[in-house]
N, CA, C and O atoms as a GROMACS GRO file, in nm:
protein
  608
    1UNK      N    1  10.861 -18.991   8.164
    1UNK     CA    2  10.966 -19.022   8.070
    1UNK      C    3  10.979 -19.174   8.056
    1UNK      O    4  11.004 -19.244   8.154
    2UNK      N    5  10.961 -19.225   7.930
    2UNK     CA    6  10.963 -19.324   7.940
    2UNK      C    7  11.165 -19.418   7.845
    2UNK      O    8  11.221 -19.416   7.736
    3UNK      N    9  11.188 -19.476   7.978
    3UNK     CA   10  11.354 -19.520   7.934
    3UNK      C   11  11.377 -19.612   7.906
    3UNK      O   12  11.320 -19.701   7.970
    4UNK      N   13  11.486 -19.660   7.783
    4UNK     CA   14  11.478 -19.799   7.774
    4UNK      C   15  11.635 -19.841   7.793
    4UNK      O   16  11.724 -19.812   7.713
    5UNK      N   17  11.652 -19.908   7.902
    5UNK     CA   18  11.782 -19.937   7.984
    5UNK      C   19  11.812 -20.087   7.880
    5UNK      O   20  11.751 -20.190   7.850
    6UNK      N   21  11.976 -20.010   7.845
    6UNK     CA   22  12.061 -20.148   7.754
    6UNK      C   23  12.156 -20.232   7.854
    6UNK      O   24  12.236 -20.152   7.903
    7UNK      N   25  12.177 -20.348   7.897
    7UNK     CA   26  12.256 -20.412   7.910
    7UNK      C   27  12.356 -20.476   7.789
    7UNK      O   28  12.316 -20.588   7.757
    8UNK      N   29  12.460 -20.438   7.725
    8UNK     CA   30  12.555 -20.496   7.628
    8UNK      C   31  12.617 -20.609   7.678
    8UNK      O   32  12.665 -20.630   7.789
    9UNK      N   33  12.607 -20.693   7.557
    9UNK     CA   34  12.688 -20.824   7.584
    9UNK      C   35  12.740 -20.870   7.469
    9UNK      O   36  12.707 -20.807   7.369
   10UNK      N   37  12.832 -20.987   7.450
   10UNK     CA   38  12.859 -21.006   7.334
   10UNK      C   39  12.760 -21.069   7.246
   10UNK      O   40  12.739 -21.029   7.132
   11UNK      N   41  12.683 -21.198   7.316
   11UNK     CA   42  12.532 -21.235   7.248
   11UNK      C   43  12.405 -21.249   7.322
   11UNK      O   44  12.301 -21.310   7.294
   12UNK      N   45  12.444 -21.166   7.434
   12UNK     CA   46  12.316 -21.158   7.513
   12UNK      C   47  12.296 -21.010   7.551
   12UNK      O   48  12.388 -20.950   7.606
   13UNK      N   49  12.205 -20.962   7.530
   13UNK     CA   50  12.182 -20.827   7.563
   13UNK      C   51  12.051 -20.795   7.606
   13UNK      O   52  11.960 -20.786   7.524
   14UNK      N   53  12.031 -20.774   7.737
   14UNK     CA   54  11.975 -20.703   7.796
   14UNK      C   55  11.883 -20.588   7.753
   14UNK      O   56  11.924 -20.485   7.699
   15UNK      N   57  11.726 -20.621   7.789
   15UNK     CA   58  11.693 -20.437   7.801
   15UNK      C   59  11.557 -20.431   7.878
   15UNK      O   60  11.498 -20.537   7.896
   16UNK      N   61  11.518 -20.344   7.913
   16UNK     CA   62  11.374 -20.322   8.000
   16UNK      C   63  11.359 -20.168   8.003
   16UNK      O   64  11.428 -20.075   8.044
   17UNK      N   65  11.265 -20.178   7.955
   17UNK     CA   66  11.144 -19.983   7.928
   17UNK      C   67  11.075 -19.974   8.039
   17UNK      O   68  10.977 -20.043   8.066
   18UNK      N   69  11.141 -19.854   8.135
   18UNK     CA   70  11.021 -19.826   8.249
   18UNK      C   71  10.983 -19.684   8.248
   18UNK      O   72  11.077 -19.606   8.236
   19UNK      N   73  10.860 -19.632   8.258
   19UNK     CA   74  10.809 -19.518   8.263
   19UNK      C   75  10.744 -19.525   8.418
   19UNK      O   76  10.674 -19.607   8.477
   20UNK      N   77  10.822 -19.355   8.462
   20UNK     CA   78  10.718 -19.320   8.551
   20UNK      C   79  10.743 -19.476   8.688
   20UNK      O   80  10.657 -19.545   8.743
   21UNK      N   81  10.849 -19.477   8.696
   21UNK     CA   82  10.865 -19.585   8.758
   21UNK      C   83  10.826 -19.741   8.776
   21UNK      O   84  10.875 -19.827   8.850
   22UNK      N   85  10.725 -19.746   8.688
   22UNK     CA   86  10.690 -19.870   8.658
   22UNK      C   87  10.717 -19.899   8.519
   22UNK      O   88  10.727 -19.818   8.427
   23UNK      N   89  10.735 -20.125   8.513
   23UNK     CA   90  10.768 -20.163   8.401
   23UNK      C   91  10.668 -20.158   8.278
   23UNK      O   92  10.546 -20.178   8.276
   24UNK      N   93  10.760 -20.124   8.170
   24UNK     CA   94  10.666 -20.166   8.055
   24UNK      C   95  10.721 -20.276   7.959
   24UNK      O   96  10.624 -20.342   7.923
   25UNK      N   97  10.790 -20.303   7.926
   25UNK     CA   98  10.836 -20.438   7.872
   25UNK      C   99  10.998 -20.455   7.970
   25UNK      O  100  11.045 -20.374   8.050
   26UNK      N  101  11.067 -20.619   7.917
   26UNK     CA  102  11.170 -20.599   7.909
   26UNK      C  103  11.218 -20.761   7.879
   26UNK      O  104  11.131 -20.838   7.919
   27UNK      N  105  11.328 -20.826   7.821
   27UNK     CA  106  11.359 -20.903   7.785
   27UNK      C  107  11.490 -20.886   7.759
   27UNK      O  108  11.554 -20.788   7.795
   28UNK      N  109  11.556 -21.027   7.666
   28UNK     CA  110  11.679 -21.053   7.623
   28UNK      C  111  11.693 -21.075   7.512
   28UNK      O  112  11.639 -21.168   7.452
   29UNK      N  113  11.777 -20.986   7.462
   29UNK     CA  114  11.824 -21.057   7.260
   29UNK      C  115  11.898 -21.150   7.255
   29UNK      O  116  12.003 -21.128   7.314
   30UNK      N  117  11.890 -21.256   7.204
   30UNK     CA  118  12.033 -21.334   7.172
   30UNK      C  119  12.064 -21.294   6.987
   30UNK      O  120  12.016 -21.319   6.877
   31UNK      N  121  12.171 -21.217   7.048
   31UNK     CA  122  12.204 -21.175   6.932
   31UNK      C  123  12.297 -21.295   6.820
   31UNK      O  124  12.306 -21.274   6.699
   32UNK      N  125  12.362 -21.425   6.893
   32UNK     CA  126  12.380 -21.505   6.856
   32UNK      C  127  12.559 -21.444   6.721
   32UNK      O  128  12.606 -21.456   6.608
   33UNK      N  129  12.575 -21.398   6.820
   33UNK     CA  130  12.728 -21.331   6.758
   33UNK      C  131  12.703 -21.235   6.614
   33UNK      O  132  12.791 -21.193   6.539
   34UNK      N  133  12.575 -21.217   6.604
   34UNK     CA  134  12.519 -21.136   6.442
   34UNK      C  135  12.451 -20.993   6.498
   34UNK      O  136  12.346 -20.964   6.556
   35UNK      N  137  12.594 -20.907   6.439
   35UNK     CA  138  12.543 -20.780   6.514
   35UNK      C  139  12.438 -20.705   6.426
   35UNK      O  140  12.397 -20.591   6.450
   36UNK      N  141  12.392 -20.801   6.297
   36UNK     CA  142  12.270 -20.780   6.228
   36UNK      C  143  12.172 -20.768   6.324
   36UNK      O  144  12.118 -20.663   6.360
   37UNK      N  145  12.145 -20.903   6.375
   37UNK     CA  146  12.009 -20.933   6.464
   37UNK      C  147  12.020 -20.840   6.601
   37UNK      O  148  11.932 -20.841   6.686
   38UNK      N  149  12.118 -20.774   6.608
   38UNK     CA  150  12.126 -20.709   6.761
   38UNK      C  151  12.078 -20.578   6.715
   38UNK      O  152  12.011 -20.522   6.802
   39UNK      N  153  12.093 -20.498   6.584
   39UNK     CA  154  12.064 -20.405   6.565
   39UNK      C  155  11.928 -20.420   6.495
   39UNK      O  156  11.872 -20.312   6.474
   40UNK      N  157  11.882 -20.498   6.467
   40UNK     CA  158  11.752 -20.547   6.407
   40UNK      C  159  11.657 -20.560   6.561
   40UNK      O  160  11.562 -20.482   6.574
   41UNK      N  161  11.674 -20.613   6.619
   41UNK     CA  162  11.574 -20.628   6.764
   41UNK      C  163  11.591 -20.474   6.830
   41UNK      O  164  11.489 -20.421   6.874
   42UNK      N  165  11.706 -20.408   6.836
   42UNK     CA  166  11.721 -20.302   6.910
   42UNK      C  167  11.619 -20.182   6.827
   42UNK      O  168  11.539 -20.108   6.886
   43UNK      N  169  11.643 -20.184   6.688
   43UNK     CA  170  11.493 -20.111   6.650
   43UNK      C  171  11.347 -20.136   6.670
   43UNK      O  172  11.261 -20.058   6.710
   44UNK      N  173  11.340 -20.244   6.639
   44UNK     CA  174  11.226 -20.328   6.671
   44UNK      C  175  11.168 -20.253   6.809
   44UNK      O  176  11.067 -20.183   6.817
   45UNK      N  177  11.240 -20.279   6.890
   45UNK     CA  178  11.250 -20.235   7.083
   45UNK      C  179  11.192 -20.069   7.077
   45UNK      O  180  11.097 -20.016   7.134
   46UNK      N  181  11.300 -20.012   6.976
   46UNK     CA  182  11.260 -19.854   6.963
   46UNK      C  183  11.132 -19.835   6.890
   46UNK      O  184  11.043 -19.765   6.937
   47UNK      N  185  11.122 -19.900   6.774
   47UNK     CA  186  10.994 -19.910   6.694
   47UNK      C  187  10.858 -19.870   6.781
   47UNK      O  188  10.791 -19.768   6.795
   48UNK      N  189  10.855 -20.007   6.836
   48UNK     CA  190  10.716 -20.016   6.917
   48UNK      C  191  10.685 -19.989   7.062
   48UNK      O  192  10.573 -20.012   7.107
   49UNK      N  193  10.807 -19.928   7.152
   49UNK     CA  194  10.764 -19.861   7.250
   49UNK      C  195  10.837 -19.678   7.261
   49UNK      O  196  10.831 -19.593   7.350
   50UNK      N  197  10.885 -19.680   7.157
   50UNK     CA  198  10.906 -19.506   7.101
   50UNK      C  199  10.962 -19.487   7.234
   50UNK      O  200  10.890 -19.431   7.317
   51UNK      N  201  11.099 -19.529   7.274
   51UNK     CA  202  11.156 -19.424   7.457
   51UNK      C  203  11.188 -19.278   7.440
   51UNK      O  204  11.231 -19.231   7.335
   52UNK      N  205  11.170 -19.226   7.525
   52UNK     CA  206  11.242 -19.115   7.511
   52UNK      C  207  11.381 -19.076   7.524
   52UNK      O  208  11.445 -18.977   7.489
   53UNK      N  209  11.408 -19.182   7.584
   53UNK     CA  210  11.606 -19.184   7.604
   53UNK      C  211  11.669 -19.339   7.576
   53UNK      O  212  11.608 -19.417   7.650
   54UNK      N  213  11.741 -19.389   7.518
   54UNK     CA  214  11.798 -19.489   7.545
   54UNK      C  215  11.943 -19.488   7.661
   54UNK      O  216  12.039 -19.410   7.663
   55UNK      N  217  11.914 -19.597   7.742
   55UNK     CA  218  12.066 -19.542   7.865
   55UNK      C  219  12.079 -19.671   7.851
   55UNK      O  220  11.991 -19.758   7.848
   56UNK      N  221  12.249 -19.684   7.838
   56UNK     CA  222  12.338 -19.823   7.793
   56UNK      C  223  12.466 -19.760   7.896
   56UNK      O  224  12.516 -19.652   7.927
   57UNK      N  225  12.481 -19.924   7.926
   57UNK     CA  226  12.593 -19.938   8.023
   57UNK      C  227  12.740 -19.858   7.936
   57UNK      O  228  12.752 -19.869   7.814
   58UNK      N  229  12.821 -19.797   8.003
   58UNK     CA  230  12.987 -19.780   7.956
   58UNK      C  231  13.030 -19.871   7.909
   58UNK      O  232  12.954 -19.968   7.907
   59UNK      N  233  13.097 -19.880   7.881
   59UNK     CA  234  13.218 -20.019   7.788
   59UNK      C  235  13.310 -20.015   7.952
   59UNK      O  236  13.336 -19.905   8.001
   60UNK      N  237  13.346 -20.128   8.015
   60UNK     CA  238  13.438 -20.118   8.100
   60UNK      C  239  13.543 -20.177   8.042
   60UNK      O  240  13.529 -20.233   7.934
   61UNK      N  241  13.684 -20.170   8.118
   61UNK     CA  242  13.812 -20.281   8.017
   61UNK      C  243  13.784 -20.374   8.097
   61UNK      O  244  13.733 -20.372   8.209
   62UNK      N  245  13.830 -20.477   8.017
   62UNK     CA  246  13.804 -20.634   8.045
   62UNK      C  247  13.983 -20.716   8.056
   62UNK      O  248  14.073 -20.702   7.974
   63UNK      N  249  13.986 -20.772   8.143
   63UNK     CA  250  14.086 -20.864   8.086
   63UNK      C  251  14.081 -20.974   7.970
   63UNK      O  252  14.176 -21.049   7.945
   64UNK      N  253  13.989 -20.976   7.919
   64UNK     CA  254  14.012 -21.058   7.782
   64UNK      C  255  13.947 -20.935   7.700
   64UNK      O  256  13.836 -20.887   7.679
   65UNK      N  257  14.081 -20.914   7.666
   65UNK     CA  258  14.059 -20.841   7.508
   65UNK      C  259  13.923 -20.850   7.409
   65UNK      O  260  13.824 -20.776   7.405
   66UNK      N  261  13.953 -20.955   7.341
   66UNK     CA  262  13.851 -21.052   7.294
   66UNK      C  263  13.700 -21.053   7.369
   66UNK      O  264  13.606 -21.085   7.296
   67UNK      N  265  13.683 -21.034   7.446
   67UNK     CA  266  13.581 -21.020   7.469
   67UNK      C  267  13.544 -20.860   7.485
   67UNK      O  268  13.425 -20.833   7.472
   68UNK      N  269  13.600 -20.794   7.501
   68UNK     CA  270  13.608 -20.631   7.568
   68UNK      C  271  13.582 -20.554   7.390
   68UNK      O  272  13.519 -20.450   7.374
   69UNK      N  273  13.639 -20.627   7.285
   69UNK     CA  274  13.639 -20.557   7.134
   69UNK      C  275  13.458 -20.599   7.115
   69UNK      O  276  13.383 -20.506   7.087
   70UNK      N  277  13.398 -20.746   7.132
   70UNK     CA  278  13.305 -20.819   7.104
   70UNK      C  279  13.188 -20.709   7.131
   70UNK      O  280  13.119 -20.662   7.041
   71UNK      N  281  13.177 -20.676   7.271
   71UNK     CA  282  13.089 -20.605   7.348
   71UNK      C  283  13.074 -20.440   7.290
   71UNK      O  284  12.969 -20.376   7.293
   72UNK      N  285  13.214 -20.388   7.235
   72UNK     CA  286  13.221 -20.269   7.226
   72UNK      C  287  13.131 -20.280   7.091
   72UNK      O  288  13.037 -20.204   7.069
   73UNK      N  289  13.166 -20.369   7.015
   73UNK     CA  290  13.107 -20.390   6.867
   73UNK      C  291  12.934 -20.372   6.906
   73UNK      O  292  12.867 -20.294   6.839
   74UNK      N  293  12.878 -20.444   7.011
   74UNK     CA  294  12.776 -20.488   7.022
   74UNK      C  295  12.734 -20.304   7.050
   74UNK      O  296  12.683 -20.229   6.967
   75UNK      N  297  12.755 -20.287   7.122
   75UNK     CA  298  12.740 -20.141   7.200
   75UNK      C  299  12.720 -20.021   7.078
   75UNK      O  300  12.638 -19.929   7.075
   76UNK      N  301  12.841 -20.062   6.968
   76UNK     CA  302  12.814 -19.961   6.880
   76UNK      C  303  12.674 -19.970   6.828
   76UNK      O  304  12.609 -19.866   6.836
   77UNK      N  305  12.609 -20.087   6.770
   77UNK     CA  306  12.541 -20.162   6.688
   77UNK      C  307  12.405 -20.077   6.723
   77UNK      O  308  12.324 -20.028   6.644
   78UNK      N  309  12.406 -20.074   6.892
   78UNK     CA  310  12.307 -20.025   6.958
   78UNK      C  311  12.278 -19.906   6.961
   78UNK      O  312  12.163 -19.868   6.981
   79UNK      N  313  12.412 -19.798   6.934
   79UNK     CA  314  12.402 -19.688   6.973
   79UNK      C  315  12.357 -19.639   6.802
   79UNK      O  316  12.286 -19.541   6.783
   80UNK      N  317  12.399 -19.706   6.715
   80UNK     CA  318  12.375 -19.661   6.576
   80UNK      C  319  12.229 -19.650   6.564
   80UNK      O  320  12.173 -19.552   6.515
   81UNK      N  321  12.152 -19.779   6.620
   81UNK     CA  322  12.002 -19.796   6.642
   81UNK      C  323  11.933 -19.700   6.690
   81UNK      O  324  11.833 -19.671   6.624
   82UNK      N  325  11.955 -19.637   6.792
   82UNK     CA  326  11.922 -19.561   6.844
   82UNK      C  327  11.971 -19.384   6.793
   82UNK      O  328  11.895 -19.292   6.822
   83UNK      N  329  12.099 -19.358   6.718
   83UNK     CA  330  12.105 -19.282   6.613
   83UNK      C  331  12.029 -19.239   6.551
   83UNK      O  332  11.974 -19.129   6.562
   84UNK      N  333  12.009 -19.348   6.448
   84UNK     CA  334  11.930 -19.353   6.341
   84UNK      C  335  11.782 -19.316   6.332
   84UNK      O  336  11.718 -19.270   6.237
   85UNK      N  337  11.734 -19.358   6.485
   85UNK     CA  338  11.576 -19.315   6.550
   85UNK      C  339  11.569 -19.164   6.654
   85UNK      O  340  11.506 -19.125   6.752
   86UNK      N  341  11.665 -19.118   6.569
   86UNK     CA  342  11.706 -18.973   6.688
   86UNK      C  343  11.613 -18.984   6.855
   86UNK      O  344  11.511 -18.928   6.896
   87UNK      N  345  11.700 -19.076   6.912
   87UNK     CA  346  11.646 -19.118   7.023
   87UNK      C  347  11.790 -19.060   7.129
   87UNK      O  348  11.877 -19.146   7.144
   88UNK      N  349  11.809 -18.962   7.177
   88UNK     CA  350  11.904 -18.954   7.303
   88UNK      C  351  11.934 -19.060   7.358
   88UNK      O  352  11.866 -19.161   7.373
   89UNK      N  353  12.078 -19.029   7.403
   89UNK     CA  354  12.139 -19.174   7.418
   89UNK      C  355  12.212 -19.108   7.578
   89UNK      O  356  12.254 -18.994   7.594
   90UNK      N  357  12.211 -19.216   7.677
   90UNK     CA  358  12.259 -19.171   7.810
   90UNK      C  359  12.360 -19.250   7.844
   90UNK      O  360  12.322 -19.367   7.829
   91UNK      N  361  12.465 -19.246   7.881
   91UNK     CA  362  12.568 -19.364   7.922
   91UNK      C  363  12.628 -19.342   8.045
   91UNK      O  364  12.682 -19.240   8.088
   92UNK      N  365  12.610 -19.459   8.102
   92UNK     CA  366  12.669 -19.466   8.260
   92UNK      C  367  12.726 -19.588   8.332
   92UNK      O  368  12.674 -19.700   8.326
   93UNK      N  369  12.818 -19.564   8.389
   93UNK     CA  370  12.933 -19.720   8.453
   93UNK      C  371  12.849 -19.755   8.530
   93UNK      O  372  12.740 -19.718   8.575
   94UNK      N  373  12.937 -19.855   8.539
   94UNK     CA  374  12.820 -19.996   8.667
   94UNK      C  375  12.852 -19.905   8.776
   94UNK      O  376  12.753 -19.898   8.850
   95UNK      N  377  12.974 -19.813   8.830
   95UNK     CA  378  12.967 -19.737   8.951
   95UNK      C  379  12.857 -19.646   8.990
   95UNK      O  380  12.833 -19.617   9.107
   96UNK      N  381  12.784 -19.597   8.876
   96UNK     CA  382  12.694 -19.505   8.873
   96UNK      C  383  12.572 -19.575   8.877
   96UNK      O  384  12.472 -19.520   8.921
   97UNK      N  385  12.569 -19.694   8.836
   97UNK     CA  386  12.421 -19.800   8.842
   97UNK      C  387  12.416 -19.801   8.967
   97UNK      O  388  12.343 -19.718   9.021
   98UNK      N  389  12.482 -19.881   9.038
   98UNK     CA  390  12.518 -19.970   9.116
   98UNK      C  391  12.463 -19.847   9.229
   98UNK      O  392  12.363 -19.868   9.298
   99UNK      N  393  12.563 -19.681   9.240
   99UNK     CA  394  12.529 -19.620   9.331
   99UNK      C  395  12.385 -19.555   9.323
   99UNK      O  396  12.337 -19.489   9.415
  100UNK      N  397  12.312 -19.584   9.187
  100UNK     CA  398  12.155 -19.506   9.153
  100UNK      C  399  12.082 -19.609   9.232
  100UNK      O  400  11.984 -19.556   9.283
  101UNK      N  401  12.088 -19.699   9.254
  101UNK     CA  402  12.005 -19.814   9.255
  101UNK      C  403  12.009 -19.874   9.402
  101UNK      O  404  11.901 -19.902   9.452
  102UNK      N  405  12.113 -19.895   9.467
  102UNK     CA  406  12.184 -19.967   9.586
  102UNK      C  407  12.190 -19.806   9.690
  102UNK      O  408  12.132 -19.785   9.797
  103UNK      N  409  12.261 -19.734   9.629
  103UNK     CA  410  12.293 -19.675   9.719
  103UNK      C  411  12.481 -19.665   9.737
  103UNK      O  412  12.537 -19.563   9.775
  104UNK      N  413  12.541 -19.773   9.706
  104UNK     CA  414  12.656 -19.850   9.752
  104UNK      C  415  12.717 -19.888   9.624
  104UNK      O  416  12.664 -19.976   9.557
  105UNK      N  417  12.827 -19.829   9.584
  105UNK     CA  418  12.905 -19.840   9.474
  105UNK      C  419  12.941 -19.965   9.418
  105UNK      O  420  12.971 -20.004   9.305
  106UNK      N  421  12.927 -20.028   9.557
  106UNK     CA  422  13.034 -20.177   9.507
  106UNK      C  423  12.906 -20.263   9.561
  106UNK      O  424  12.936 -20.336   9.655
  107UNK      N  425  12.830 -20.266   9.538
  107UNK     CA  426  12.702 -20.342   9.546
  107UNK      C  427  12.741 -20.482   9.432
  107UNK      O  428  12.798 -20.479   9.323
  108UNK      N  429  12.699 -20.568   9.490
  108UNK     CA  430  12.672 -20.681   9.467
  108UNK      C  431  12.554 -20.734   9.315
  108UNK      O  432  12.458 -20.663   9.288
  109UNK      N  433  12.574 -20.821   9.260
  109UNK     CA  434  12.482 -20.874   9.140
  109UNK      C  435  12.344 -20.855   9.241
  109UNK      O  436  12.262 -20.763   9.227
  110UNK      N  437  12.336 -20.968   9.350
  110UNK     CA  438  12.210 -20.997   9.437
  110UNK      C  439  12.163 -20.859   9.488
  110UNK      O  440  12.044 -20.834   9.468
  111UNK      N  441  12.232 -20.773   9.546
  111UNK     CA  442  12.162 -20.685   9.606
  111UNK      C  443  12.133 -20.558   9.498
  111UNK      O  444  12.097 -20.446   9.533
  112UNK      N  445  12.156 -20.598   9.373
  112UNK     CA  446  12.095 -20.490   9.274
  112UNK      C  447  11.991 -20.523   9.231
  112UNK      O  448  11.899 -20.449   9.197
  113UNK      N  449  11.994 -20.678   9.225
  113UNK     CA  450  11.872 -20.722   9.150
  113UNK      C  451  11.766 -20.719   9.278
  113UNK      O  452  11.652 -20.697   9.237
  114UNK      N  453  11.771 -20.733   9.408
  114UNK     CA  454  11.666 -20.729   9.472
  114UNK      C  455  11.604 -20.559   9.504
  114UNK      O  456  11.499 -20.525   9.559
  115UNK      N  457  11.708 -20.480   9.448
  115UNK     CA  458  11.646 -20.357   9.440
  115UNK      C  459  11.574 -20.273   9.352
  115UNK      O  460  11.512 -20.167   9.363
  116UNK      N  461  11.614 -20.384   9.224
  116UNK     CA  462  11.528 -20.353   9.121
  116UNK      C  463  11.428 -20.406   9.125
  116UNK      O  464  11.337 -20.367   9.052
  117UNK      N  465  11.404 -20.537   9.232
  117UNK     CA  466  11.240 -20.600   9.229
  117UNK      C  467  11.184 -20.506   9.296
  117UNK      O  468  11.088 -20.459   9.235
  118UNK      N  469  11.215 -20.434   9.446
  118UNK     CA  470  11.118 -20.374   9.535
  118UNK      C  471  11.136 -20.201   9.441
  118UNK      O  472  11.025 -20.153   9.419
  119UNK      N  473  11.244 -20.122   9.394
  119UNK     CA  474  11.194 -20.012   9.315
  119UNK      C  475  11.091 -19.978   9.233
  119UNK      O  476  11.030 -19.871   9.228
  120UNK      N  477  11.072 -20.110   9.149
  120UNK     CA  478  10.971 -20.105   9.049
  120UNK      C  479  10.877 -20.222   9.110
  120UNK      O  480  10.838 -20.297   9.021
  121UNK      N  481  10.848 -20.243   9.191
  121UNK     CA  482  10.747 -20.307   9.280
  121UNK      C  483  10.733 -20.443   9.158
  121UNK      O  484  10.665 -20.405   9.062
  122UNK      N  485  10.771 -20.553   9.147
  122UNK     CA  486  10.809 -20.613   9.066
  122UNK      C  487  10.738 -20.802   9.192
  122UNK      O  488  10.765 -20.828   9.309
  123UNK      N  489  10.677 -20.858   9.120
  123UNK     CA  490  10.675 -21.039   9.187
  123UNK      C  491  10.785 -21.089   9.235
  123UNK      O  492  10.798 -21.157   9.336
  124UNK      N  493  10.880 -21.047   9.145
  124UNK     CA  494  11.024 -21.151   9.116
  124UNK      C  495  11.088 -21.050   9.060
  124UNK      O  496  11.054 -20.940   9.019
  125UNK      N  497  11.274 -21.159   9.074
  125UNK     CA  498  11.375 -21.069   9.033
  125UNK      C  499  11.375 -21.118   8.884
  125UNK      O  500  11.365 -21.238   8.860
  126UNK      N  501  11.388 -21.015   8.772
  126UNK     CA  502  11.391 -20.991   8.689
  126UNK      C  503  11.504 -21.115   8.615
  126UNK      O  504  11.624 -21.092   8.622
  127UNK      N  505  11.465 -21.219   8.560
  127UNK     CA  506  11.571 -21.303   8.515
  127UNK      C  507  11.558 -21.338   8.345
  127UNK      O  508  11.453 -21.357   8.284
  128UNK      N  509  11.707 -21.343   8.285
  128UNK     CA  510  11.822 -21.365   8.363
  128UNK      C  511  11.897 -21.246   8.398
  128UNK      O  512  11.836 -21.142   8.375
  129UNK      N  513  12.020 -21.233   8.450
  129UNK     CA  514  12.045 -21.110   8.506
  129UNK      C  515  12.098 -20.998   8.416
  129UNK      O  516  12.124 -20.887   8.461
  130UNK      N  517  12.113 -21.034   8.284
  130UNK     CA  518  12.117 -20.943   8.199
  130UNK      C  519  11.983 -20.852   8.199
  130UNK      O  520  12.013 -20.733   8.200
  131UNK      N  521  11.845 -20.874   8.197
  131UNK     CA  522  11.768 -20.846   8.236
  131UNK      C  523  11.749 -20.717   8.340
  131UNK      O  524  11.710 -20.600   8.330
  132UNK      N  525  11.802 -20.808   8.447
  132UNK     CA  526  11.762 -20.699   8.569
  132UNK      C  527  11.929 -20.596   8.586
  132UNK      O  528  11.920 -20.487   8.643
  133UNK      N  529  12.013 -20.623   8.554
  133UNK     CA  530  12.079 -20.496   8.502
  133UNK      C  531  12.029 -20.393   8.416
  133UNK      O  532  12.042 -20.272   8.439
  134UNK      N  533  11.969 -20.444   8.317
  134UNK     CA  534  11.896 -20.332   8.207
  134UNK      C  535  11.836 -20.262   8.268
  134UNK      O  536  11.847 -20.139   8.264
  135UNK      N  537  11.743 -20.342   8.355
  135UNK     CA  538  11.600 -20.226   8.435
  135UNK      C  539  11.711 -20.219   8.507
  135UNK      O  540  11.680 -20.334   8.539
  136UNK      N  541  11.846 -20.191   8.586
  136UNK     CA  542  11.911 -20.082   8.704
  136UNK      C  543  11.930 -20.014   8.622
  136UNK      O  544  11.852 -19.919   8.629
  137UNK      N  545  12.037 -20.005   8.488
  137UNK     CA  546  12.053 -19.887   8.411
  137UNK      C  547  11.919 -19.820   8.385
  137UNK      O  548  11.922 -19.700   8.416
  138UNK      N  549  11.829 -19.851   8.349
  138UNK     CA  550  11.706 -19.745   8.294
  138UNK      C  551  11.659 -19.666   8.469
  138UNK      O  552  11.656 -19.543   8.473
  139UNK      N  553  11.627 -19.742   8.591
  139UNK     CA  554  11.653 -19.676   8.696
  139UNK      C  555  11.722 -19.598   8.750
  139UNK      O  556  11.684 -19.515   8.833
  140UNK      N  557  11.898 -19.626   8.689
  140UNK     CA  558  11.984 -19.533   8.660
  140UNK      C  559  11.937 -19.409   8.621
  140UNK      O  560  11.936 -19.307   8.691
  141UNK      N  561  11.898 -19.420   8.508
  141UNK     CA  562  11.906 -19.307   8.451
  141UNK      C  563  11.760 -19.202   8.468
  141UNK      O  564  11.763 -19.079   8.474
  142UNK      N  565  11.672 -19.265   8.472
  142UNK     CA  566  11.524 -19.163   8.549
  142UNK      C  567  11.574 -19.097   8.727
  142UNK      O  568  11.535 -18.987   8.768
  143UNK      N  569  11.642 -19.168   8.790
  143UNK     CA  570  11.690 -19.110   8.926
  143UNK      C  571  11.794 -19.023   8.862
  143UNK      O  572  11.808 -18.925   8.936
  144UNK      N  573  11.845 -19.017   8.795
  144UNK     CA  574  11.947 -18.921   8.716
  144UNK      C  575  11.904 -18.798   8.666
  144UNK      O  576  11.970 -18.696   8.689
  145UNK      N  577  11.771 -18.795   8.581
  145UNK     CA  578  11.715 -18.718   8.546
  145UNK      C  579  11.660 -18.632   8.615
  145UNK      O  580  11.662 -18.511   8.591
  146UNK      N  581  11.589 -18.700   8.735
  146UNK     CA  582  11.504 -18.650   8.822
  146UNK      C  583  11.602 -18.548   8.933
  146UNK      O  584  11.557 -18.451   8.992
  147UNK      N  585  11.732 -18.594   8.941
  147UNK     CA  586  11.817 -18.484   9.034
  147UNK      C  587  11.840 -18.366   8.923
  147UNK      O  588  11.856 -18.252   8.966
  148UNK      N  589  11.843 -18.395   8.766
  148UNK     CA  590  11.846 -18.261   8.694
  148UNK      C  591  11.747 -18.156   8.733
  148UNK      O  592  11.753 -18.040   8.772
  149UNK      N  593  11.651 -18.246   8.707
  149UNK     CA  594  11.531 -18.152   8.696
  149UNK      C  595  11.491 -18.079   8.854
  149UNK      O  596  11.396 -18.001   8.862
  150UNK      N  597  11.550 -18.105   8.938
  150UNK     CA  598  11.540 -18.107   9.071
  150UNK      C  599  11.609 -18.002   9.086
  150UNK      O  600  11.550 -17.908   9.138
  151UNK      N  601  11.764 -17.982   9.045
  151UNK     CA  602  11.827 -17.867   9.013
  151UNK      C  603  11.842 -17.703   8.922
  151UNK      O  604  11.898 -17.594   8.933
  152UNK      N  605  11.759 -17.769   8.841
  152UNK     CA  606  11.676 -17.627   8.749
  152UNK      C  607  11.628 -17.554   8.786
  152UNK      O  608  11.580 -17.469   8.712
   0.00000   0.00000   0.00000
C-alpha cells in the first residue's frame, strides 16, 4: 500500500509517500498563504505517485484562533485534492501518531523524528520537521492498516 502522509500548516505543509515501509518521495509545499498553490502541488503529489490513501493530521484547537481557521482552510484545500482524485482519505491526532510511531502518546518532536529515521531505515532525520511528521502520519497510518488487516 502505498501512503501519502499530510502534515497541514498554514504555509508550510508537509508530505512523504511510503510504500511497503520504505520511502518514496517526500518534501515541503510552501504554499505561501495561496491555498491555490497548496491545492495545485497536493495534486501534482497525487498525480505522479497515484497513493492509495491519503492520511492528514486532525485539525487540533489552537490558542490563536487565527491561526487554527488558517490551517483548517489549508486542510480543506487538501482534502478537496484528494476528493476530487477519489483517493481515500485517513485522519488521525498527533495522539494517535505519536502512539503509532513512539509507542508513547506524549512523545516528543525529537523522539518521533528519530523514529521515523530508524522505521524507514532512513541516513538522516527527515528535515524540516514538517517533513518528518508527514512520514509519522503516513507510518501512522500503514501500522493502522496493518492491525485491520490483522483482525479480519
Amino acid at each position: 500500500m502505498k501512503t501519502l502522509g499530510i502534515d497541514p500548516g498554514t504555509t508550510r505543509i508537509g508530505y512523504g509517500i511510503i510504500e511497503n515501509d520504505l520511502v518514496v518521495d517526500y518534501g515541503l509545499i510552501n504554499g505561501k498563504n495561496s491555498l491555490e498553490i497548496i491545492h495545485q502541488e497536493i495534486k501534482r503529489i497525487i498525480l505522479k505517485h497515484n497513493p492509495d490513501v491519503v492520511s492528514i493530521e486532525k485539525l487540533f484547537f489552537s490558542k490563536n484562533v487565527k491561526t487554527a481557521l488558517r490551517v483548517g482552510e489549508a486542510r480543506g484545500v487538501i482534502l478537496l485534492a484528494a476528493h476530487e482524485e477519489k483517493i481515500p482519505i485517513r485522519e488521525y491526532t498527533p495522539i494517535q501518531v505519536k502512539l503509532a510511531v513512539t509507542g508513547y502518546g506524549k512523545a516528543d518532536k525529537k523522539q518521533i523524528q528519530q523514529m521515523v529515521k530508524v522505521l524507514l531505515k532512513l541516513s538522516e532525520i527527515p528535515k524540516p520537521d514538517d517533513v518528518a511528521d508527514a512520514l509519522a502520519i503516513a507510518i501512522c497510518h500503514q501500522n493502522s492498516y496493518k492491525l485491520e488487516e490483522q483482525t479480519l
